[in-house]
C-alpha positions in Angstrom: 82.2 11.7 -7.7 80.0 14.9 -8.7 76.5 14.8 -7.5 74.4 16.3 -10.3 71.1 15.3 -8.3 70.3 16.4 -5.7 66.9 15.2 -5.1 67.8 11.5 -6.5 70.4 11.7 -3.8 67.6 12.6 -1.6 65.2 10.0 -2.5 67.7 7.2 -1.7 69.0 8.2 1.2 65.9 9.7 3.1 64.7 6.2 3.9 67.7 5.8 6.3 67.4 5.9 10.0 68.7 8.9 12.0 70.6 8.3 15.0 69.1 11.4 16.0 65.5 12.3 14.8 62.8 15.4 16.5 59.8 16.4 16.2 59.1 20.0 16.2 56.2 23.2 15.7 56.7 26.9 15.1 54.3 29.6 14.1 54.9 32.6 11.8 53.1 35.7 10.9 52.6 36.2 6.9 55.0 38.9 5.8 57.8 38.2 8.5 60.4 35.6 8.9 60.7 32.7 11.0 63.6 29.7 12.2 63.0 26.6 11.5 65.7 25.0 14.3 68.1 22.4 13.0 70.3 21.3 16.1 72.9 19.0 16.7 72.4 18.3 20.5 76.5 17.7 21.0 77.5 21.1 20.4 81.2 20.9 18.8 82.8 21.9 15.9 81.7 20.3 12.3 83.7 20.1 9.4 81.5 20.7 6.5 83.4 19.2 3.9 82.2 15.5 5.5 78.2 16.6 5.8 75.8 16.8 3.3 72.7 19.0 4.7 69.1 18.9 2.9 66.4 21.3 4.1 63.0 19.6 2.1 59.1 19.9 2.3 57.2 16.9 2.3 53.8 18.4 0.9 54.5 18.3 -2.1 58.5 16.6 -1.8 60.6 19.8 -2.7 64.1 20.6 -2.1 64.5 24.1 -0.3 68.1 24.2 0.0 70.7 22.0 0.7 74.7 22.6 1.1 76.9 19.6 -0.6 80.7 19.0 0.2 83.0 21.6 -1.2 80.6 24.1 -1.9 81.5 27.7 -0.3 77.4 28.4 0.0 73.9 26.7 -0.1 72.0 26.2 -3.1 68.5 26.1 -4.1 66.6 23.5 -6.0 63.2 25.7 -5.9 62.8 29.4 -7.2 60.1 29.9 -4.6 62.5 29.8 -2.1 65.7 31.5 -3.5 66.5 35.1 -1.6 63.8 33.3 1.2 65.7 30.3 2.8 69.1 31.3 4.3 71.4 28.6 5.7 74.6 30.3 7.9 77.7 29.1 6.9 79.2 29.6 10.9 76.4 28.5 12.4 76.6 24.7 10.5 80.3 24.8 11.3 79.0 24.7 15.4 76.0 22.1 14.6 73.2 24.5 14.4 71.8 23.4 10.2 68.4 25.5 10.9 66.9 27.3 8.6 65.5 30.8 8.3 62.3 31.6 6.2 62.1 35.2 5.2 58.6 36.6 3.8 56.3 33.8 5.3 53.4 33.3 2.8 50.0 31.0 3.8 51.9 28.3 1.0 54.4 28.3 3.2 52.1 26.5 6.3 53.5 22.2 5.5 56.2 20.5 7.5 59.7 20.9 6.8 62.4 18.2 6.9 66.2 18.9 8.1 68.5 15.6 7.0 72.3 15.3 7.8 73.8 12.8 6.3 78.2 12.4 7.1 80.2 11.2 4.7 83.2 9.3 6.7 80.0 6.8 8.0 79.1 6.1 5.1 76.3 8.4 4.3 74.2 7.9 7.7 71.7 9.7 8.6 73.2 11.5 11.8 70.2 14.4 12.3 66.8 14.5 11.1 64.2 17.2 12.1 61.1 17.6 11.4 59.5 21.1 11.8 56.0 21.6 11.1 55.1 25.3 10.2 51.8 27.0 11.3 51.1 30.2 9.6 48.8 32.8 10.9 47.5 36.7 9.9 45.9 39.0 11.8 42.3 39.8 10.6 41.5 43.9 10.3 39.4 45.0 12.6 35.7 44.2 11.7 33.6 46.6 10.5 29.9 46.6 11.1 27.3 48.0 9.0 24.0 49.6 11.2 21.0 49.0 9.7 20.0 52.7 7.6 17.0 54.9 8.2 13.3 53.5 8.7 11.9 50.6 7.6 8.9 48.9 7.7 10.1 45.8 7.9 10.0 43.1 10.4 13.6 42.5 10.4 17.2 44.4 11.3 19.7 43.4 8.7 23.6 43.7 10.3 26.4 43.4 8.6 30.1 42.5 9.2 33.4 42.6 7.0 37.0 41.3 8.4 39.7 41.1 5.7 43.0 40.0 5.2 43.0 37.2 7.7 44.8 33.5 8.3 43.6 30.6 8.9 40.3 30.6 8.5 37.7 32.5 11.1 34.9 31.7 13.0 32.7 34.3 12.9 30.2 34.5 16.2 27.3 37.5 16.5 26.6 38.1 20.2 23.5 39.5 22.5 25.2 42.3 23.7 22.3 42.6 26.4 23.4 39.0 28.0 26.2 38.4 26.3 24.9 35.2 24.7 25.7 33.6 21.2 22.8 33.9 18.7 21.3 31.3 16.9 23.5 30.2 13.6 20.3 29.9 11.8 20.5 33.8 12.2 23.5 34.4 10.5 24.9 33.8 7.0 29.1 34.0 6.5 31.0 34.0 2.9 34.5 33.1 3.3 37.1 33.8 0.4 40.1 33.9 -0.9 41.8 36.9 -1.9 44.5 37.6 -4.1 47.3 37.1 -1.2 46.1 33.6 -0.4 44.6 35.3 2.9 41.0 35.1 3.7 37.6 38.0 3.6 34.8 37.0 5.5 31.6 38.6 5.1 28.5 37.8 7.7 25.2 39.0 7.7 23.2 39.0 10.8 18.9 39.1 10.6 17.1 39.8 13.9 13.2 40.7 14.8 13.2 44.9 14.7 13.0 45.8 18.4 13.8 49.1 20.2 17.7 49.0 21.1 19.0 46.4 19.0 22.1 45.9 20.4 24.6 43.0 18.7 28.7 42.2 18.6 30.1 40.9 15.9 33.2 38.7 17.0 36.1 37.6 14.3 38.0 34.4 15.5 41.6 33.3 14.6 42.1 30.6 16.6 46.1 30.0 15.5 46.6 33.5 17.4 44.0 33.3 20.2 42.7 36.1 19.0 39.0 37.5 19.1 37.9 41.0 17.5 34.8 41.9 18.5 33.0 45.2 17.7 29.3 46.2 19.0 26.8 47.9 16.7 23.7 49.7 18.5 20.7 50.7 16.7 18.6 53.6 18.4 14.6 53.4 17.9 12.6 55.6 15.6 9.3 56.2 14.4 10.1 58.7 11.2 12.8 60.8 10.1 13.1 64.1 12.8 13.3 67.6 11.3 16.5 69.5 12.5 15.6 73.1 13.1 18.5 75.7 13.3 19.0 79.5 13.1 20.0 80.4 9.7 23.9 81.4 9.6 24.2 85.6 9.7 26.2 86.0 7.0 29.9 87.9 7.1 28.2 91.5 6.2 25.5 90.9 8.8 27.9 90.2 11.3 29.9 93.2 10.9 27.3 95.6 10.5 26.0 94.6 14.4 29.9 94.9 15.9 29.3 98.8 14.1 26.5 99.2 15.8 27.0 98.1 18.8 30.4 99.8 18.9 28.5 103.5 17.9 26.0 102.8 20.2 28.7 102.1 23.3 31.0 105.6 21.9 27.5 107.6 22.0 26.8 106.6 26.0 30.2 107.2 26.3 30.0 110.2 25.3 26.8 111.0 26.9 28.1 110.3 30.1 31.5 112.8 29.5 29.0 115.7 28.6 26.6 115.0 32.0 30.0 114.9 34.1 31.4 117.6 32.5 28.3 119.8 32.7 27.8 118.8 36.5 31.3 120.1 37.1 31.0 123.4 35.5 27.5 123.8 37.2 28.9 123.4 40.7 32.1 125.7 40.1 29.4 128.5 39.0 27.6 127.9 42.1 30.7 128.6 44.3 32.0 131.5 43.0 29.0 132.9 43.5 28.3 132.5 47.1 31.8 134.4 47.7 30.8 137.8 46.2 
């Protein structure tokens, strides 16, 4: 008999009990690929044409692929997943049914169910896995914005932005002085969305104007044990300080002193030829007179 449905199939025969059933947790980075492991713990040759093999999401209940009797490859019930799950044909003739996710997205973060059901039982459940998949992204390095120019108010204002992040931050501002937490009731964080399912967080930081404000703003993703952290230091000032420089000589001024000073060095060159010269001539006079 032809099975036309797959997930009917599924539905009445998930229920059963596996001889063999696991529990399991992986973690993937969004963009890369990750294996969800599948194992038959008696390693030995499988013939195919008696297994039926369902790879399946339970939030919400989706087939990802699944490899039927007499099929030469594994088909897909869900477009989300076609060219992104990829069962191997040899490695399910030695046991190994897992499954590997290419171009993890945060949608991807649910638990995944492996069945394997064999035919010549009668459709028991031999293998059942359950994998749960955590998905993580590293946040960009935060960026902090220095309060600008002087105020007269009572207050520093700090800002920090970290984007493109998963799962969600905690987001910590720190007394770089002591290296203590400040108070939350300092602070106030926006956390978003973005267009990749990934999350911005923006966090503003007020503190009392003091000379040598010195705060850290720390980005946490927990999932990755992973802290960023970036100090931001503002310097005290009274007023805005006047920068005095010489004014630039421009390129005609500048070569008009290298002619100078190169005329002025060929005249006490000269100068000093003449005075040798003439001191030469004076004492070869003096000689030849002394002889007569």
């Amino acid at each position: 008999m032809r099975l036309r449905s797959p997930g009917l199939f599924l539905l009445l025969l998930s229920g059963l009990q596996a001889d063999i059933q696991k529990k399991e947790e992986v973690q993937g980075i969004v963009g890369s690929s990750v294996e969800l492991n599948c194992v038959y713990p008696e390693g030995s040759s499988f013939d195919l044409n008696d297994f039926y093999i369902y790879w399946q999401t339970a939030m919400p209940e989706t087939v990802v692929t699944y490899y039927l009797p007499g099929n030469t490859s594994p088909r897909y019930k869900d477009n989300r997943y076609q060219h992104r799950a990829q069962l191997s044909l040899d490695s399910m003739e030695q046991g190994n049914f897992s499954l590997r996710l290419y171009n993890i997205t945060p949608q991807d973060e649910q638990t995944f169910h492996c069945l394997v059901f064999q035919k010549s039982l009668e459709l028991k459940k031999v293998l059942q896995v359950n994998v749960t998949l955590h998905v993580a992204a590293n946040y960009s390095i935060p960026v902090v914005s220095n309060p600008i120019g002087p105020s007269e108010d009572e207050e520093l204002t700090f800002m920090c932005k970290s984007t493109n992040g998963y799962p969600r931050p905690n987001v910590y501002w720190i007394n770089q002085t002591d290296n203590s937490l400040l108070d939350e009731a300092l602070q106030n964080s926006t956390v978003s969305v973005n267009e990749h399912g990934l999350y911005d967080v923006v966090s503003t930081l007020r503190v009392r104007r003091a000379p040598n404000v010195n705060v850290k703003c720390c980005i946490e993703n927990v999932l990755l044990h992973q802290n960023l952290t970036v100090s931001s230091q503002t310097e005290p000032s009274s007023g805005t300080k006047d920068k005095i420089t010489d004014k630039p000589a421009r390129p005609q001024e500048k070569n008009i002193t290298v002619f100078i000073v190169f005329g002025i060095l060929c005249v006490l060159v000269a100068v000093a030829v003449a005075a040798g010269w003439f001191y030469r001539n004076r004492r070869s006079s003096g000689s030849y007179i002394g002889h007569v």
